[in-house]
N, C-alpha and C positions, 0 to 999 in steps of 0.2 A: 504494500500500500504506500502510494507517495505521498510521504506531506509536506502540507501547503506553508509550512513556516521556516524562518533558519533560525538561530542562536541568535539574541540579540547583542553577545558580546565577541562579534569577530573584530579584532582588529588586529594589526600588523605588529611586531617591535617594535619599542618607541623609538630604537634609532635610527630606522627609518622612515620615521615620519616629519618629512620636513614642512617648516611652518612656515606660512605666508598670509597677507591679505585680501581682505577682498573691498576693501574701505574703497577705493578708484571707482570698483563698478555700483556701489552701495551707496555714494554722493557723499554727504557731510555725518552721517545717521554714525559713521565709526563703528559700524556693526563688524564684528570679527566672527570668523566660523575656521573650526576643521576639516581644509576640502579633503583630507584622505576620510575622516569618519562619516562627511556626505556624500561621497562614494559611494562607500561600502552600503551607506541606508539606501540609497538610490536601486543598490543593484541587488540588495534584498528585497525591494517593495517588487522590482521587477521580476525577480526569482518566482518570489511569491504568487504576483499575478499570473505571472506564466504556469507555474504549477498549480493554480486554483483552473486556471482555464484547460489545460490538462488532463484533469481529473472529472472536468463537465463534459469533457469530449469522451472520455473512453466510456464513463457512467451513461452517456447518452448513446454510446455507439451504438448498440442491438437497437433500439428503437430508429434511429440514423439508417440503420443498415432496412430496417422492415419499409420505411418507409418508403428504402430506394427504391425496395425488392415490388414494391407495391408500382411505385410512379413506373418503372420503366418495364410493368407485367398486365397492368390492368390499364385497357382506357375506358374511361365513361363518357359516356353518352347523354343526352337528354332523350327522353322520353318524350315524342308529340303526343298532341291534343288533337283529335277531330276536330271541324269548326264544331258539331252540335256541343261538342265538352270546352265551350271558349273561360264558361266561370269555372270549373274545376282551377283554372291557373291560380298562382296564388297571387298576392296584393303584399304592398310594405305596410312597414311598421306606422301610424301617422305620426306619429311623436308625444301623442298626450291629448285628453278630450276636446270633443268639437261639439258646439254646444247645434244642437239641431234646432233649424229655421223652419223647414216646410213639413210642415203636417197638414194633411186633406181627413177632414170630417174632426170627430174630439174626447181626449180621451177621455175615457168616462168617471164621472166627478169622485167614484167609490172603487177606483183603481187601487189598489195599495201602491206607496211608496217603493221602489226598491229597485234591482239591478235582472234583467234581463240577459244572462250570460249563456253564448254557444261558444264551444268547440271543435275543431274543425282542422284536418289536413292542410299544411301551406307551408310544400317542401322548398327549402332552403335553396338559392340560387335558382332559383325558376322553374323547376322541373322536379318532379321524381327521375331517376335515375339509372340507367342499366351499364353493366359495365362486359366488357370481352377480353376477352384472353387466353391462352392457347390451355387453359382449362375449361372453355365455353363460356357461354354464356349466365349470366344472372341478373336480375330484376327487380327493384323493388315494385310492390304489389299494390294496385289503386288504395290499401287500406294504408299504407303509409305514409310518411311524409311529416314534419314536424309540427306541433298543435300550435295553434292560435285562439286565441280568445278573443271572440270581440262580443263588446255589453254596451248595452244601451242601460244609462240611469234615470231612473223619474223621480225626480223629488217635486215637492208641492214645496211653495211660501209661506208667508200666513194669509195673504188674502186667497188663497186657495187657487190658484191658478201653476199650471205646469211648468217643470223644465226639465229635456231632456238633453243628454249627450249622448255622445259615442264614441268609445275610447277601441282599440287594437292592440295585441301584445304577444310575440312570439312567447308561450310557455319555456320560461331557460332551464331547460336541463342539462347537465353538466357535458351531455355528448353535443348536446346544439353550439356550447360555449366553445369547444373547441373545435368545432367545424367553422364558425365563426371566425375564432382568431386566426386556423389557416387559410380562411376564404376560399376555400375548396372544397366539395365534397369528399368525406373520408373514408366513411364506413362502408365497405364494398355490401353490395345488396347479398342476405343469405337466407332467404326463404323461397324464390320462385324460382326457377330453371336446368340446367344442366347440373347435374347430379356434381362430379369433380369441383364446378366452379364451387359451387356451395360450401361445400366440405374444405375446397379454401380457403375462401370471405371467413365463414366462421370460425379455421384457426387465426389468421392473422387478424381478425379485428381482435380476435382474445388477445393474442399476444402483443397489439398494441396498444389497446383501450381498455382489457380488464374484462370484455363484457363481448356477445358474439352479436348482438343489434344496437342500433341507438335506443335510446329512451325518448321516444317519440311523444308522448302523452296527451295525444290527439285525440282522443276519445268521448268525453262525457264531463262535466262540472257535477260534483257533488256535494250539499253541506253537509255538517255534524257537529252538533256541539258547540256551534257558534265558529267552527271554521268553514272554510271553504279550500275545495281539493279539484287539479286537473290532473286525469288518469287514462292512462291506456292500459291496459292488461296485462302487456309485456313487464312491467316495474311499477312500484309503489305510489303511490300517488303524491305529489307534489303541492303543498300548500300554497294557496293565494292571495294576495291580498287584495278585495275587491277595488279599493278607494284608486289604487294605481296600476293594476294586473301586474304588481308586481311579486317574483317566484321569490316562496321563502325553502324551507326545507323539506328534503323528502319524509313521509309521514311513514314511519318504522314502528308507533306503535310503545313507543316507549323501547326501542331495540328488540322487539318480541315479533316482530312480523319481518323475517328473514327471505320474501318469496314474492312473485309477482302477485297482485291484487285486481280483483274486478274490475272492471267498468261501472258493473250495477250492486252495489251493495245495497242492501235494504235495509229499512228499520224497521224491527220487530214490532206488532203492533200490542200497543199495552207498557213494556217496559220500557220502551226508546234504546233498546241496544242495538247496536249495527254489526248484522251479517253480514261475514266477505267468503271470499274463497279464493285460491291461489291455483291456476293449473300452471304446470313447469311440463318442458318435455324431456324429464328423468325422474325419478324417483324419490319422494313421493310423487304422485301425476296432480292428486289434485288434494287439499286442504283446505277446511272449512275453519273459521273461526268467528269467535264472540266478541264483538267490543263493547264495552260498557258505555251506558247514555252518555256519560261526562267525557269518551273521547280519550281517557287516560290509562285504563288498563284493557289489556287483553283477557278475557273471563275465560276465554277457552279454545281449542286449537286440538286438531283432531284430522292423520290423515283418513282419507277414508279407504285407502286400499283399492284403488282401482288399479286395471289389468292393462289400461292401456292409457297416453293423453291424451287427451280429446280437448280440441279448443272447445272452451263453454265458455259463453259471454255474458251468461245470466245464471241468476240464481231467486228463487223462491221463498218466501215466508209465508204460514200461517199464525194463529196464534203459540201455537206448541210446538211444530213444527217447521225444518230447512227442507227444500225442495231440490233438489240434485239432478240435472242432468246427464246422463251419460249416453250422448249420443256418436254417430261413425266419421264426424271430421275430426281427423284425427292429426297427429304428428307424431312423426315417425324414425328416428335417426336410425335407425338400424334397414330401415327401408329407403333412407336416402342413401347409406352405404353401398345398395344391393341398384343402385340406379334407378328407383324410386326417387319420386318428389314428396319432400319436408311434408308438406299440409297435402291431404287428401280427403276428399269426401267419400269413404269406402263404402258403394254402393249395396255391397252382399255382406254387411255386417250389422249388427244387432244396435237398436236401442233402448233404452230403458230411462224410468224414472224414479230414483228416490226417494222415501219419504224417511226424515231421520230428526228424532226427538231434538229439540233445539242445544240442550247439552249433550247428545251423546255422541257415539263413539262408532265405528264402520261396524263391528257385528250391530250393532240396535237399527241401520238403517235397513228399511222393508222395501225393495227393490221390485216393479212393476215393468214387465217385458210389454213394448208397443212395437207399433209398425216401426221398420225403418226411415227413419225421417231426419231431414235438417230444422233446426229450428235458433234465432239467435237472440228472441225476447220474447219474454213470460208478458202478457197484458198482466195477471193476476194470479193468485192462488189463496185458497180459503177452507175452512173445515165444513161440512156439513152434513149432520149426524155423525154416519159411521164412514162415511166417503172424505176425502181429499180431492175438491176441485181444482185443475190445472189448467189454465186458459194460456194458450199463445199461440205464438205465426209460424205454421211449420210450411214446408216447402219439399218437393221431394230430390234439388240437389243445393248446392252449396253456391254462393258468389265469392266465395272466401277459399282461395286466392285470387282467383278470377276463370280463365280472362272475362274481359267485356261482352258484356250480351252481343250475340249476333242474329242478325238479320235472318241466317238459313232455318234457326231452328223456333220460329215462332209460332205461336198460337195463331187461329184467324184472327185477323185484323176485329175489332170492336168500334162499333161505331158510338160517338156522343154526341146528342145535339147541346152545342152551347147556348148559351141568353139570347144570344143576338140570329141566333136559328141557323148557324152555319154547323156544318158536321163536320167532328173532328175523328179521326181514328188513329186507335194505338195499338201498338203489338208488345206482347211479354212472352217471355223465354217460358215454354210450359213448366220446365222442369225448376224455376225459379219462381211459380206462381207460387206468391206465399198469401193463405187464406189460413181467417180463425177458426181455431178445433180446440174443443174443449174434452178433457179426459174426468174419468172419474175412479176414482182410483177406493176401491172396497178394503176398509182397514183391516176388519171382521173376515171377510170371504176371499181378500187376497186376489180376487179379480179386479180386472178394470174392463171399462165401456167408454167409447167415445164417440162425439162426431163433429163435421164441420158447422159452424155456424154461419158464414160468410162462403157465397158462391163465387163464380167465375168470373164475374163481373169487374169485381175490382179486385187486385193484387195491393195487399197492404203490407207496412212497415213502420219501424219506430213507433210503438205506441206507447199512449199515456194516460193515466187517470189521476183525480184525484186523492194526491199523498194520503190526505186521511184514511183512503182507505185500503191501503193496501196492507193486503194480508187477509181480510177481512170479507164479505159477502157485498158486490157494489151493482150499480144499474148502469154504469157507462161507461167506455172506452173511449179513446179518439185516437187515429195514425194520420200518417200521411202514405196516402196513394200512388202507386207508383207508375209511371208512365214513362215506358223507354223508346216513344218513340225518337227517330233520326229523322235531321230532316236533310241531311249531307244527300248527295247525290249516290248512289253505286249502291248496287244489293252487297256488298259486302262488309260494310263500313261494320265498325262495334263501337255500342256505347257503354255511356256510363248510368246507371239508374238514376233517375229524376225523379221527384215527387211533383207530380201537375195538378193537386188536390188534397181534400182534408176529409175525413172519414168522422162523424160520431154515429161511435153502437150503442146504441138501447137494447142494453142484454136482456131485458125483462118485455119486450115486444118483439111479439114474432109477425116475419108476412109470410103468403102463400106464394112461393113463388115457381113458376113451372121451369123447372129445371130438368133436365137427364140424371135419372138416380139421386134428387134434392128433396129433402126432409124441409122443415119450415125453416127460411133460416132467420137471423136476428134484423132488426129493423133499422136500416142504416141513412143517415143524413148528409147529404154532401156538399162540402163549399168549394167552389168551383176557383179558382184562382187566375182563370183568362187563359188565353191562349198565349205559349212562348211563356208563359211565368211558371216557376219550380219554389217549391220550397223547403225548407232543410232547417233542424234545431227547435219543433215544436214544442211547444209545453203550455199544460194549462195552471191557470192561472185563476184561486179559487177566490169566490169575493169574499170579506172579510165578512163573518156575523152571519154569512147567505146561508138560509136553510135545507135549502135542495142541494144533492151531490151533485147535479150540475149549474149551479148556479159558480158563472163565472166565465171566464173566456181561454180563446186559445191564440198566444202570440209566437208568432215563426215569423226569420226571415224569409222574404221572397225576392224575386231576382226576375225580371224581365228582360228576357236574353234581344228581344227588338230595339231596347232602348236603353242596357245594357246599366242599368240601373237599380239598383237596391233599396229595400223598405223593409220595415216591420209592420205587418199587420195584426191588428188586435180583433177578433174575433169574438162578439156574442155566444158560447155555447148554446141558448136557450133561442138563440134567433138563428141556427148554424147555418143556412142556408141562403140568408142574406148577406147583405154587402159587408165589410167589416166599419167597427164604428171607429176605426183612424188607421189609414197610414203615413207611417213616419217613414220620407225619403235620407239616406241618409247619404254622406258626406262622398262616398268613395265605394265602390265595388264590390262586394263581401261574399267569398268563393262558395260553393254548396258544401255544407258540412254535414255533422255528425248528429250528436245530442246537446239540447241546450235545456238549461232550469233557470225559474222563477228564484229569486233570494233577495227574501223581503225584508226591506229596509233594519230591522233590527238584530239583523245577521250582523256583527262588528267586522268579521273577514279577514280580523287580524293576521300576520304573519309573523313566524319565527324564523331571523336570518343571523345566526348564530350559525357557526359549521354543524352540521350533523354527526354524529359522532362517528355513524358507522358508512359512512358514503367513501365509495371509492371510484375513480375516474377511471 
């Protein structure tokens, strides 16, 4: 080991040290020095530096060397955009709130206070990314790409009159920071493509970053406890601070949550503890745990023993009970080894559902075999009698990895007449028709029974009800409708899923509707959003003191791709099929995202930006 110091007592013989002035170069001051002992200090400081920079160069070497190994092995790419996918692009930072001028109609006077947050993909340097090299190809996947937050805030005065803004902010995760400082994409893509390439990317991102993906956290806003958290699945979630989007520390749990965390955590309904759960793709696959209402301890932590990973993006509450999905998209390293792809949706293999007492433990949970299906959000789940109801959006294949919906393999065309009496028609991928089914799951008799509730009609997604009730037995739903038509030229083009509309289900009203092999199904409302406009981030929004479960509205950005324009619309629930009662234009562009929540004004959204104890880069 070289060290960086010398003896601070070298000096020569003193009889050889001959003495002289320096008063000539030093003017009247008569400052005297010994030039032999400012030598020697001169040529120790320079020793020294030289062997402090020495010792950063060999320490740094292997990372020097990985990186050469990388720049002159791998090029990247940018990934195009069809014209129909022009808002998937991402947008900058704006630098801090814009207070918003144009609103059309008003918002309504019993609005609650508070912050309107979505997140949402908005890959760094302009693109998602693929990269080549004489290991093949690799890709990042449309679900990628680094989160952004953008919120819109409502505060009242005291003569009661509005103001809104709307503020932007790349989620900083420690892998954004330093893609950042080298202003180049780093992380080679390891989940889509050529078998070899993958198995690359994910040793050398280990071996230079600690970690085989970024921590993207593009996912979902969630509070607890008076914080607020941005999360992707892959890693823990990230605290917020609403007042500035500014990123405080990764949320570890007090050091006890060691593993990646949901998207969808739930509150337990009754005691306010929050359900997580953690799939990894090694062992344990997946882990369930308890957080206590206050946000401060972990109550409990339990794998559950599954046989294989399976991405799961949701998870269930009732009152006694967690809801566990074990369905076939799976992940697979041992099947990537063998020239298989990472994430697959394994069409001949089994699903099941869970049902497992809220403390316990993998033998206690009572496992329920269903159809094979994909499914990536619960609307609900609830007890009723000796059954376990389980509501959500199944589909019979997977968009996760991808690719993009194509043209070849679509349903017939479905025709809509809009307001203005023009017909519109959309096409969805059969095998991505995701419609609501509801299971019943016999606690007693260990059977289960299920059926569709929602037909052909509309394909839905992202849904949402109101928080009060979940876990618990409710009368409505809301998603967004999905609509992949293209309006690019050529039968071959692939998109990206849109949402062209708004869905509310009245679970407790059925129509007759003549269908091919359809039962009654639920009685559905729909707000129609115009033509060329998508919307992405909904959530409702319940009125304060309002007695009805759906009293209240639903506000989602929308995006009119003719006029290339963005708004938030607020939405009557109880009038859902009318016009909305305001939209707010806002400042600059806002890409189609993910999941957005309501967090009402007396959320504080504090953050803690102290290092983390156990964060490693």
């Amino acid at each position: 080991m070289l060290k960086t110091t010398l003896p601070h007592t070298i000096r020569p013989p003193r009889a050889n040290r001959p003495a002289f002035s320096l008063s000539a170069r030093t003017s009247s001051s008569s400052i005297t020095s010994n030039p032999k002992k400012s030598l020697f200090q001169d040529l120790q400081t320079q020793l020294s530096f030289r062997i402090d920079e020495a010792s950063k160069v060999l320490k740094n070497a292997p990372q020097m060397l990985l990186d050469a190994v990388v720049d002159s092995t791998f090029k990247f790419t940018d990934q195009t955009l069809h014209p129909s996918e022009s808002n998937f692009a991402p947008v900058d930072e704006i630098g801090g709130p814009i207070k918003i001028l144009q609103i059309e109609g008003e918002i309504p006077e019993d609005f609650p206070e508070g912050v309107y947050i979505r997140n949402g993909s908005n890959p760094l340097f302009g693109a998602l990314h693929s990269t080549a090299s004489v290991f093949g190809e690799s890709s990042e996947i449309w679900v990628e790409g680094e989160g952004m937050l953008h919120a819109l805030y409502f505060t009242k005065s005291r003569s009661a009159s509005w103001s809104v803004s709307y503020a932007n902010r790349y989620v900083q995760s420690e892998t954004l920071k330093i893609e950042q400082a080298r202003q180049k994409p780093c992380f080679l893509p390891a989940i889509e493509g050529d078998s070899p390439a993958i198995i690359v990317a994910y040793i050398l991102n280990y071996l230079r970053f600690g970690k085989a993906n970024k921590n993207i956290s593009n996912t979902n806003v969630f509070e607890h406890a008076g914080r607020v958290y941005a999360v992707a699945e892959s890693h823990q979630p990230q605290e917020i601070c609403l007042r500035n989007l500014e990123t405080g520390n990764t949320w570890d749990i007090g050091g006890e949550w060691d593993r990646p965390f949901t998207a969808h955590p739930k509150v337990a309904p009754g005691s306010g503890e929050l359900v997580i759960f953690g799939s990894d793709a090694k062992r344990p696959f997946l882990v369930v745990g308890v957080v206590s209402d206050d946000g401060t301890k972990l109550k409990h932590k339990v794998d559950v023993k599954l046989d294989r990973s399976t991405l799961c993006h949701d998870i269930g509450v009732t009152l006694k009970y967690n809801i566990i999905l074990d369905l076939p998209l799976t992940i697979d390293i041992d099947r990537l080894t063998k020239g298989g792809q990472l994430i697959e949706f394994e069409k001949g293999s089994y699903s099941r559902i869970g049902v497992m007492p809220r403390y316990g433990d993998a033998e206690s949970v009572m496992w329920f075999e269903v159809e094979p299906l994909c499914m990536f959000h619960l609307i609900n789940c609830f007890e009723e009698g000796d059954e376990v109801v389980v509501q959500g959006f199944r589909s019979a294949d997977s968009i996760i990895p991808g690719p993009r919906l194509n043209k070849h393999n679509m349903l017939p065309e479905i025709s809509e007449l809009t307001k203005d009496g023009k017909t519109r028609k959309h096409e969805i991928n059969e095998k991505l028709f995701s419609r609501l089914y509801e299971w019943r799951l016999n606690l007693e008799t260990k059977t289960v029974s299920g059926e569709y509730l929602t037909g052909t009609e509309w394909s839905l997604e992202f849904p949402m009800i109101h928080n009060n009730y979940t876990g618990v037995r409710h009368n409505y739903a809301y998603a967004q409708i999905v609509d992949s038509l293209t309006r690019s030229e050529g039968n071959s083009e692939k998109v990206l899923p849109k949402y062209g509309s708004l869905a509310k289900l009245c679970l407790e009203e059925r129509e007759n509707i003549t269908e091919t092999s359809a039962k009654d199904l639920v009685k559905m409302e729909i707000h129609r959003l115009g033509e060329d406009r998508f919307c992405s981030g909904a959530s409702f929004v319940p009125r304060v003191g309002g007695p009805h479960e759906d009293d209240g509205w639903i506000i989602s950005f929308v995006h009119d791709e003719k006029t290339n324009t963005s708004q938030v619309h607020i939405v009557d629930t109880q009038r859902f099929e009318g016009a909305p009662v305001a939209k707010i234009t806002l400042p600059q562009r806002v890409p189609y995202g993910f999941h957005g929540t309501f967090i009402h004004g007396n959320t504080n959204g504090r953050v803690n930006t102290k290092p983390a104890k156990n964060w490693t880069a």
